[in-house]
C-alpha positions as CSV (number, residue, x, y, z in Angstrom):
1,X,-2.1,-3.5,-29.4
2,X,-4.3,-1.9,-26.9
3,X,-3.6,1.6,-28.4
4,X,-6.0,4.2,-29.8
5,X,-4.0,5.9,-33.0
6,X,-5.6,9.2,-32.9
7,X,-5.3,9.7,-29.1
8,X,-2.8,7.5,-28.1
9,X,-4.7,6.4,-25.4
10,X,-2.8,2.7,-23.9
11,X,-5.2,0.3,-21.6
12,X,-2.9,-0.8,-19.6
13,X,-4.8,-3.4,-18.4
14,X,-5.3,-4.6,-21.6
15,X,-1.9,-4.5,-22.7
16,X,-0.9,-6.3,-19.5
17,X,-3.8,-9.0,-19.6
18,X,-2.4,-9.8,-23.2
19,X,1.6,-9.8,-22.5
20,X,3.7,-12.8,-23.0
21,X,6.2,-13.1,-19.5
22,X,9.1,-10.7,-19.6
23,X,11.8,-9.7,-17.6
24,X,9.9,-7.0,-15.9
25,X,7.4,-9.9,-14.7
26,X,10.6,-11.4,-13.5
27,X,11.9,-8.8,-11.7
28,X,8.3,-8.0,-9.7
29,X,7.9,-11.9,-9.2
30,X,11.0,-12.2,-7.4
31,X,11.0,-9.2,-5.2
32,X,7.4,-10.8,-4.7
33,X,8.7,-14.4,-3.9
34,X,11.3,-12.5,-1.4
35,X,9.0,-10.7,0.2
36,X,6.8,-14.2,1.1
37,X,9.8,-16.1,2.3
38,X,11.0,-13.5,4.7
39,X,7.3,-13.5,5.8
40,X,7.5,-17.3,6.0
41,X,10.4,-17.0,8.3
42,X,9.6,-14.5,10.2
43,X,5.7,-16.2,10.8
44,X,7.0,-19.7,11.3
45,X,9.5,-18.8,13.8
46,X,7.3,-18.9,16.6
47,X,5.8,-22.2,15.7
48,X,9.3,-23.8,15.2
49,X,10.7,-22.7,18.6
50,X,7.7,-23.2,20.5
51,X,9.2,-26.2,22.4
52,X,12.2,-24.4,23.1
53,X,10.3,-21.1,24.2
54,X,8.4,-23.3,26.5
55,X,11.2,-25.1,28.5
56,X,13.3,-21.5,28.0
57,X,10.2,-20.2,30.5
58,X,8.9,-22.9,32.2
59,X,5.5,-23.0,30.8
60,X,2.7,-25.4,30.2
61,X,1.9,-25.8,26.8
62,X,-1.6,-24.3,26.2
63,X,0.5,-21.0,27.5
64,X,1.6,-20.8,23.9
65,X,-1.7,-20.7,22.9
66,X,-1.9,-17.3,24.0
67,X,1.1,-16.2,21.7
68,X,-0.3,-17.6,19.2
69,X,-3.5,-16.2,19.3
70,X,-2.0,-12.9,20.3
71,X,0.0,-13.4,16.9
72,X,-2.3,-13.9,14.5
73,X,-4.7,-11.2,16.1
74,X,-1.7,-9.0,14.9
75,X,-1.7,-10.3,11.8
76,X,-5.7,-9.9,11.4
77,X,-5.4,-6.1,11.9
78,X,-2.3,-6.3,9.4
79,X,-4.1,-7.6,6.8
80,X,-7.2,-4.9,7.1
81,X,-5.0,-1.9,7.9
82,X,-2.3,-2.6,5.2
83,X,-4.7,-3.5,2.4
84,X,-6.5,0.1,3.2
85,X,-3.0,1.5,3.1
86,X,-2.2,-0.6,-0.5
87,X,-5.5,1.3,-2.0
88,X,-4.8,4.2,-1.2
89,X,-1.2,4.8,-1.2
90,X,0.3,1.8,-3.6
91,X,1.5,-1.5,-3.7
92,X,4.9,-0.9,-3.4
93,X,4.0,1.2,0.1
94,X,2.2,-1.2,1.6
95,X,4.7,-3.7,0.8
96,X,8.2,-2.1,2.5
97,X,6.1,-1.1,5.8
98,X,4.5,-4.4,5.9
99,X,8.3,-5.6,5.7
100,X,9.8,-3.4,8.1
101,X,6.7,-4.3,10.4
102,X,7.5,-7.4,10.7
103,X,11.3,-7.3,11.1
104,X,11.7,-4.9,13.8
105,X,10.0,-6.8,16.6
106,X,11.1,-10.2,15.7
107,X,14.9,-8.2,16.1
108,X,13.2,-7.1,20.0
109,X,11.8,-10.4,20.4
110,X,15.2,-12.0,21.6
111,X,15.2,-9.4,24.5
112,X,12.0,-10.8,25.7
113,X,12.3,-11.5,29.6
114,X,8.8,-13.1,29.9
115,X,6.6,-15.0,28.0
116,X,4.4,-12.0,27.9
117,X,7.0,-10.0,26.6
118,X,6.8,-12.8,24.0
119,X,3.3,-12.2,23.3
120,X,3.8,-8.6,22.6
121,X,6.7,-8.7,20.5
122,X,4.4,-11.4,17.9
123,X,1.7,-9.0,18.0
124,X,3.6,-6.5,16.9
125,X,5.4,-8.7,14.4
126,X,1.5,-10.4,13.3
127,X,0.7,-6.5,12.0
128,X,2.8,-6.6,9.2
129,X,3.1,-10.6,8.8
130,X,-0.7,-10.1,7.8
131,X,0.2,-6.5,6.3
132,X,2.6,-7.9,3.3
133,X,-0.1,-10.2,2.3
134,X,-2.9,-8.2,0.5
135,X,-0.4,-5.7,-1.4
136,X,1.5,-8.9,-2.5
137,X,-1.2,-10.6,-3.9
138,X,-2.6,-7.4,-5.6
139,X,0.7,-6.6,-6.8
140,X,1.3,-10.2,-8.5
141,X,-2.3,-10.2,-9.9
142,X,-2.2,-7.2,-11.1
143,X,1.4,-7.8,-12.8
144,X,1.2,-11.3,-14.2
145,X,-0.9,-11.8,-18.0
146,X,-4.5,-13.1,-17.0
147,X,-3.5,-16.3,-18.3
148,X,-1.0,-16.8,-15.0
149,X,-2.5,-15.1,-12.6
150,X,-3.2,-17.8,-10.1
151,X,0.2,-19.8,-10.8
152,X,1.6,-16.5,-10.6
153,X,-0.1,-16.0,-6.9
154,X,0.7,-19.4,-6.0
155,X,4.0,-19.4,-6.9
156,X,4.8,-16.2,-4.8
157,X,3.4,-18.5,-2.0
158,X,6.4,-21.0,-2.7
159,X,8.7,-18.7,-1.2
160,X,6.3,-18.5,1.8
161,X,6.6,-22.6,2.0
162,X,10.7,-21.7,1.3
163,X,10.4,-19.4,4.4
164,X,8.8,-21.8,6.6
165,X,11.2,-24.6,5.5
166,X,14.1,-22.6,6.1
167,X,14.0,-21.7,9.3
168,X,12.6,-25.2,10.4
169,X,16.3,-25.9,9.5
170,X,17.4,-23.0,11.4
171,X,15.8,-24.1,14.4
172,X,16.7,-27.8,13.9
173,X,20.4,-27.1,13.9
174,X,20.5,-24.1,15.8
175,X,18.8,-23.8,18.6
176,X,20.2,-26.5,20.4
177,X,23.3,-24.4,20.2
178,X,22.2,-20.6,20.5
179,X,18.8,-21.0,21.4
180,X,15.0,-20.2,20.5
181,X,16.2,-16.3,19.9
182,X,18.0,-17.3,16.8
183,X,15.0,-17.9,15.0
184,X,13.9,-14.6,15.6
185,X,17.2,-12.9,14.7
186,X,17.6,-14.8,11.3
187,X,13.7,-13.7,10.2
188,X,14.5,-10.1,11.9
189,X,17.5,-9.4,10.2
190,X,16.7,-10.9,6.4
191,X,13.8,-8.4,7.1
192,X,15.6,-5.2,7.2
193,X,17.8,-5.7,4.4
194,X,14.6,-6.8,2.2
195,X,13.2,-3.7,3.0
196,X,15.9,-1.6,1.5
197,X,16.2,-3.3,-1.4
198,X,12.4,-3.2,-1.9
199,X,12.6,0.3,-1.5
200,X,15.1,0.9,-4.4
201,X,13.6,-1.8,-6.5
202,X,9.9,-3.0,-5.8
203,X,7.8,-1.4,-9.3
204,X,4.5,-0.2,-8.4
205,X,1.5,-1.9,-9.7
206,X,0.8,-0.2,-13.4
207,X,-3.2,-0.5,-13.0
208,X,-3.1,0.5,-9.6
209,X,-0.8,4.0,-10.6
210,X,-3.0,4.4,-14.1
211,X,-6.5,4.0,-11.7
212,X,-5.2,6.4,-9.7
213,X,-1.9,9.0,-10.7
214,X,-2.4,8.5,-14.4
215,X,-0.4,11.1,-15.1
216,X,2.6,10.7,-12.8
217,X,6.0,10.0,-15.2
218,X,6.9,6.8,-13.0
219,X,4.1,5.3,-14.7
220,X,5.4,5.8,-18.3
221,X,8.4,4.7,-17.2
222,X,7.1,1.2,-15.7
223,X,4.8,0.3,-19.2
224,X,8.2,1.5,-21.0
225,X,9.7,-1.6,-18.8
226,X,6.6,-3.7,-19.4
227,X,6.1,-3.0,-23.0
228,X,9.8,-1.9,-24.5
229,X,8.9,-2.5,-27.9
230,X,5.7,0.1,-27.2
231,X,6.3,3.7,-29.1
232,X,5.6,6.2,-26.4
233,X,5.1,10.0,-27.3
234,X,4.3,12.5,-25.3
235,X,0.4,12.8,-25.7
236,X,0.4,9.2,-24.8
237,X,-2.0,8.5,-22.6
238,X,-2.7,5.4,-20.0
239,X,-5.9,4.3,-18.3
240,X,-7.7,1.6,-17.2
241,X,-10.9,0.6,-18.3
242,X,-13.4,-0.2,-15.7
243,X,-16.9,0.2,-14.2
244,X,-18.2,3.9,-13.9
245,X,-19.8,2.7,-10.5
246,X,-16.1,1.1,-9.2
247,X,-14.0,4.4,-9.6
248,X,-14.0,5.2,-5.8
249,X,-14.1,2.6,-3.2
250,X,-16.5,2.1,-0.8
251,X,-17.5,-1.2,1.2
252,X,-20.6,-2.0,-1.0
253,X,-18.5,-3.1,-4.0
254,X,-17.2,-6.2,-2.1
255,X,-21.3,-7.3,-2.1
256,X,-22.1,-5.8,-6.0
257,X,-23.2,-7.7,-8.6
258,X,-21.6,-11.3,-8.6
259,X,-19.5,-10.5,-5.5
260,X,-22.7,-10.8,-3.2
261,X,-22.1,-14.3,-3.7
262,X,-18.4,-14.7,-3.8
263,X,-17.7,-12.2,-0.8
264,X,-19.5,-14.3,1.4
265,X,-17.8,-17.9,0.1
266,X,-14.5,-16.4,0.1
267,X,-14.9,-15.1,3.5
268,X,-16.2,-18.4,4.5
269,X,-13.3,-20.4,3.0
270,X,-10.9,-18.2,4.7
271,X,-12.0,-18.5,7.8
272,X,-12.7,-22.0,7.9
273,X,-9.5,-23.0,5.9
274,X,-7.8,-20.9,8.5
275,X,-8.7,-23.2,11.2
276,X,-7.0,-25.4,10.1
277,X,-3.7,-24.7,8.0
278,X,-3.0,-22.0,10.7
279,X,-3.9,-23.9,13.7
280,X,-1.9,-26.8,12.5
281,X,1.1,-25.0,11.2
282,X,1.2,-22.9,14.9
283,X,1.2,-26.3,17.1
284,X,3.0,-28.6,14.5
285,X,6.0,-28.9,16.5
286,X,4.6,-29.4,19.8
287,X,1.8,-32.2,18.4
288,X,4.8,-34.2,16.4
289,X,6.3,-34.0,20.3
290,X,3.2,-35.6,21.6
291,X,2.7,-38.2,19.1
292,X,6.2,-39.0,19.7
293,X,9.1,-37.4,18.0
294,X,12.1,-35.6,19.5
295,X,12.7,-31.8,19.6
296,X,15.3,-31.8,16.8
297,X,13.3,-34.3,14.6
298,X,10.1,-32.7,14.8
299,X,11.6,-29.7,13.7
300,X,13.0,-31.1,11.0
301,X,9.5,-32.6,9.7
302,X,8.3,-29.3,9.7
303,X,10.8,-28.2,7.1
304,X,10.4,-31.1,4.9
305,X,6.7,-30.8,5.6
306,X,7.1,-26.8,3.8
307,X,9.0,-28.4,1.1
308,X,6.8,-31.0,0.6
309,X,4.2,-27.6,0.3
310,X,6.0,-26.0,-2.6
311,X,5.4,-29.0,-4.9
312,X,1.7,-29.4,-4.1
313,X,1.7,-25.2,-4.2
314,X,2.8,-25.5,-8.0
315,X,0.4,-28.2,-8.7
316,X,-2.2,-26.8,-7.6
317,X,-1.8,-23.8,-8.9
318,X,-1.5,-25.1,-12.6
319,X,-4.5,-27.4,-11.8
320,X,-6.9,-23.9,-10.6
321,X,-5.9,-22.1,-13.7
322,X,-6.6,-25.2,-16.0
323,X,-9.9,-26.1,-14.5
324,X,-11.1,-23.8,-11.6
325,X,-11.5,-23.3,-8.0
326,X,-13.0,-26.9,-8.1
327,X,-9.4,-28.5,-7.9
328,X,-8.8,-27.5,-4.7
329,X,-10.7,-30.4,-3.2
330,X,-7.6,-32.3,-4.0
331,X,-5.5,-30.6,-1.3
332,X,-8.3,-30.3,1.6
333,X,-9.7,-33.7,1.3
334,X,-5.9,-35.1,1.0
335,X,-5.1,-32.9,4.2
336,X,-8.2,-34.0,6.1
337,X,-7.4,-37.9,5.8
338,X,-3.8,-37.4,6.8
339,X,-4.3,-34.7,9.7
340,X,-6.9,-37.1,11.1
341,X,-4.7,-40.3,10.6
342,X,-1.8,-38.6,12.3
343,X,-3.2,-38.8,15.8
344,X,-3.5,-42.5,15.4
345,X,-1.8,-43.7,18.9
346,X,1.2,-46.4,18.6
347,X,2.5,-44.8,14.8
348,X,5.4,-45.6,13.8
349,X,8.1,-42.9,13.7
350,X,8.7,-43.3,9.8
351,X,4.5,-42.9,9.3
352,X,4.2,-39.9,11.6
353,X,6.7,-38.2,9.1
354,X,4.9,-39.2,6.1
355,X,1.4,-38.3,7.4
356,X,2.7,-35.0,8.6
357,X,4.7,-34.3,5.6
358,X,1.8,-35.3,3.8
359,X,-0.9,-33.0,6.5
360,X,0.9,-29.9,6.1
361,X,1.7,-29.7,2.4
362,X,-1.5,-30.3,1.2
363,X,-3.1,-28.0,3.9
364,X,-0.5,-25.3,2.9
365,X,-1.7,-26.1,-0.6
366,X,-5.4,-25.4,0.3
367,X,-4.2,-22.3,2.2
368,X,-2.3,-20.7,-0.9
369,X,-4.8,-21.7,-3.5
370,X,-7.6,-19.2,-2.0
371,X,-5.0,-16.7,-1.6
372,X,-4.5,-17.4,-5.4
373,X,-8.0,-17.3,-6.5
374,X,-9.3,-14.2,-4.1
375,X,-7.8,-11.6,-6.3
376,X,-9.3,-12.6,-9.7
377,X,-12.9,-12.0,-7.9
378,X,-12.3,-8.1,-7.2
379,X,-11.9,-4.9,-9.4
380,X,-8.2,-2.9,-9.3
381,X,-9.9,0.0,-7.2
382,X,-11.0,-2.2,-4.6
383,X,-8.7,-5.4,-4.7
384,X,-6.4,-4.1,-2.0
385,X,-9.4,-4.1,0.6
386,X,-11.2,-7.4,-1.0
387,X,-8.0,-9.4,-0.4
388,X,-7.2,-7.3,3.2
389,X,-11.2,-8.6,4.1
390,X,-10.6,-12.0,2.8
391,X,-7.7,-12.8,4.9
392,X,-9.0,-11.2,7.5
393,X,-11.7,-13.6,8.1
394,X,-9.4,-16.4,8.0
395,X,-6.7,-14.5,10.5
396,X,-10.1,-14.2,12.9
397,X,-9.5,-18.0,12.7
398,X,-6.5,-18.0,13.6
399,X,-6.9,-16.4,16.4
400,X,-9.7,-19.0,18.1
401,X,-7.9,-21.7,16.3
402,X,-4.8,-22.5,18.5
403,X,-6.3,-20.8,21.8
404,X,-8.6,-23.6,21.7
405,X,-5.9,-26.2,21.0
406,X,-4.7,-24.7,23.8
407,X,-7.6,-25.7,25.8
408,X,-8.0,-28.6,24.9
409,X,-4.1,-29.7,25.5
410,X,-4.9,-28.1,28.8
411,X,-8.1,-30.4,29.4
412,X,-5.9,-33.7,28.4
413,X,-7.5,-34.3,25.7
414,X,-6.3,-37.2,23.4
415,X,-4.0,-36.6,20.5
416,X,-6.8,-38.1,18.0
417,X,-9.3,-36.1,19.3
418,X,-7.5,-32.8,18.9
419,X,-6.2,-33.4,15.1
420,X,-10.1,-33.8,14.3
421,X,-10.7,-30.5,15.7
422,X,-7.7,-28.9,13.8
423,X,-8.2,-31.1,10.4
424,X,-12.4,-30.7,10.1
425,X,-12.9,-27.4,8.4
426,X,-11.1,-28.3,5.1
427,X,-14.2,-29.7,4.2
428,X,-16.0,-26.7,4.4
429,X,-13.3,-25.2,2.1
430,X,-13.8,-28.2,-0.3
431,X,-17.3,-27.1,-0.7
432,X,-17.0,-23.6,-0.4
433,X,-14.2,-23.9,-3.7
434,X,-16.8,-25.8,-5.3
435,X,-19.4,-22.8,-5.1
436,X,-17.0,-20.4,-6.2
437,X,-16.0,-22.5,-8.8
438,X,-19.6,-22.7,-10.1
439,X,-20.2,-19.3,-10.1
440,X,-17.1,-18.5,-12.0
441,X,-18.3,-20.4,-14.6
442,X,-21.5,-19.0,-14.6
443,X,-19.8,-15.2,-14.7
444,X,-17.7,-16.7,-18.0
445,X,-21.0,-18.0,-19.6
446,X,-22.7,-14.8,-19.2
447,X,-19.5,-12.5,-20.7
448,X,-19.2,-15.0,-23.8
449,X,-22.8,-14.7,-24.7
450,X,-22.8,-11.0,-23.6
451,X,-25.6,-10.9,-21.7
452,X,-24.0,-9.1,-18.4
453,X,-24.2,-5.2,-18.2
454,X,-20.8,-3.2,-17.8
455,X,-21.5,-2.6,-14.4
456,X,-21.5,-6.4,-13.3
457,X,-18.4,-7.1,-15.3
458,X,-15.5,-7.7,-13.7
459,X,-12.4,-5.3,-14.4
């Protein structure tokens, strides 16, 4: 037991590294796993409607390149703004803004009169669609026993897959009766009432409290939940061991020690996975039209195609923590093959499915698993910002990504030669994975034969 007897001093990252899963990792997962699939609807709701907001305004369709790229600019800034605001002011914080963010103007977006109206409304929703990200992700990492941590992150991301699924339904059976608003009032809606019972329920993250407020009672209470069979007095104390040089942060421990080399992969990954999972996701609908499905049917693929992601999430995610960053060369290289296939002319209905099914659940796969791994590679003080950076790159991706489908829909471009574009970068993440992969094995060799000083160690 992580407990000093004479000053009944608890380190409560120890004691939560060491835990076996409880109901208080229960409770935070779910809340967690809500969170993500409200952000799942609410992100995907745009992508799923896209044909309908096109024919609702007459537009061409590199017009909703713009929103998209307007979108995910919003969610870029989310993710840097709102992992600031998760180091600084909490988890928890971060987490019910981030929410409320994003439900508010997907509830104005149905009052939209333009397309630019359209625009503005997913900007404003993209702020806390990225926002929600980096505080969930600390939040889980920081919860779950070391020995889950990925699955743990990855498994959260299930109920982003759930999300998009969901209201691939929605929109399949929906609009054709109310209209592409609906989407936006079902994500808008589940939103607001998340947020309330975030508010009353979401626990803080105990390592980010004990770095920070060690001394504020809802922290005894939460490792009172975390640890019940733990005798607490009252000159118990809780810390968290760390790094004397990581007790402030400061943009210089993202680039310290081993993070000068996994910064810079990460970033890369990110951004180049980004290219493709986002890109794809965004124009899924209207490329499943082009290669030949109807409306309804296409948006029907895409939910199956989110289902199909929450089985390869879980995979994964057991595969990274049983052999490393490495596995995820599984999902890309998969992804790549299928995306490129898919633009095949003369497919059958029945193998456009498959392929897509296939294409998007292996790319969602690849998406979640770097969302999994980024947290384990930065410190408590500063994990907020190294996640909010990481993403960031990628949501810069996403931002040139579909603009320049957009372009090249607009040039008339064939269907095989767009997916190429889209499906291309997942190799980059392949090797990137691989590098990270080595170098985590190379930060576990040097801890085992103790050969690293304190300052290089992760906490």
């Amino acid at each position: 037991m992580p407990m000093n007897p004479h000053t009944h001093e608890i380190d409560v990252g120890e004691l939560l590294e060491s835990r076996k899963l409880g109901r208080f990792h229960a409770v935070a997962f779910a809340l967690c796993f809500l969170i993500l699939f409200v952000d799942g609807l609410d992100y995907s709701a745009a992508n799923v409607g896209a044909p309908a907001i096109l024919r609702a305004f007459n537009a061409e369709r590199e017009a909703m390149g713009t929103v998209f790229g307007w979108g995910y600019f919003g969610i870029f800034i989310g993710s840097v703004v709102f992992g600031i605001v998760g180091d600084r002011y909490g988890r928890k914080l971060g987490a019910v803004l981030g929410v409320l963010a994003y439900s508010l103007p997907a509830l104005l977006t149905p009052l939209a009169s333009s397309l630019d109206e359209v625009t503005l409304f997913r900007f404003l929703a993209g702020i806390g669609i990225g926002g929600v990200v980096p505080n969930t992700i600390a939040l889980l990492t920081e919860t779950a026993p070391k020995r889950f941590r990925v699955s743990a992150v990855m498994a959260g991301f299930v109920g982003y897959s759930l999300g998009n699924a969901t209201i691939g339904q929605v929109a399949a059976w929906f609009i054709p009766t109310f209209g592409w608003s609906i989407v936006f009032l079902v994500a808008g809606t589940a939103g607001t009432i998340l947020s309330v019972v975030l508010l009353l329920a979401l626990p803080e993250s105990i390592p980010f409290l004990a770095a920070t407020k060690p001394d504020v009672p809802r922290l005894r209470a939460l490792v009172a939940r975390a640890a019940p069979e733990l005798l607490l007095s009252s000159e118990s104390r809780f810390v968290l061991r760390r790094p004397a040089n990581e007790m402030k942060f400061s943009l210089d421990l993202l680039f310290s020690g081993y993070r000068r080399y996994a910064t810079p992969l990460l970033w890369i990954a990110f951004f180049a996975e980004s290219l493709t999972y986002m890109t794809l996701s965004a124009w899924f609908a209207v490329i499943l039209e082009a290669a030949g499905l109807p409306p309804t049917q296409a948006a029907l693929v895409f939910s199956y195609s989110a289902i199909g992601g929450i089985f390869a999430i879980l995979i994964l995610g057991r595969l990274i923590d049983q052999f490393g960053p490495k596995a995820t060369v599984l999902t890309a290289v998969t992804a790549v093959s299928a995306i490129i296939y898919l633009g095949t002319p003369g497919l059958s209905p029945a193998l456009i499915t498959l392929l897509a099914i296939g294409g998007l659940a292996c790319a969602a796969a690849t998406h979640q698993s770097l969302n999994g791994i980024v947290g384990g590679f930065y410190p408590t003080i500063v994990r907020g910002n190294g996640v909010g950076y990481a993403t960031g790159m990628g949501r810069i991706a996403a931002i040139v990504g579909p603009i320049i489908v957009g372009r090249l829909f607009a040039a008339k471009l064939p269907l095989n030669e767009i997916v190429v574009f889209i499906a291309a970068p997942d190799l980059v993440v392949a090797a990137a994975c691989v590098a990270l992969d080595r170098l985590r094995r190379s930060r576990l060799m040097l801890e085992d034969s103790a050969l690293v000083t304190p300052v290089k160690q992760p906490a």
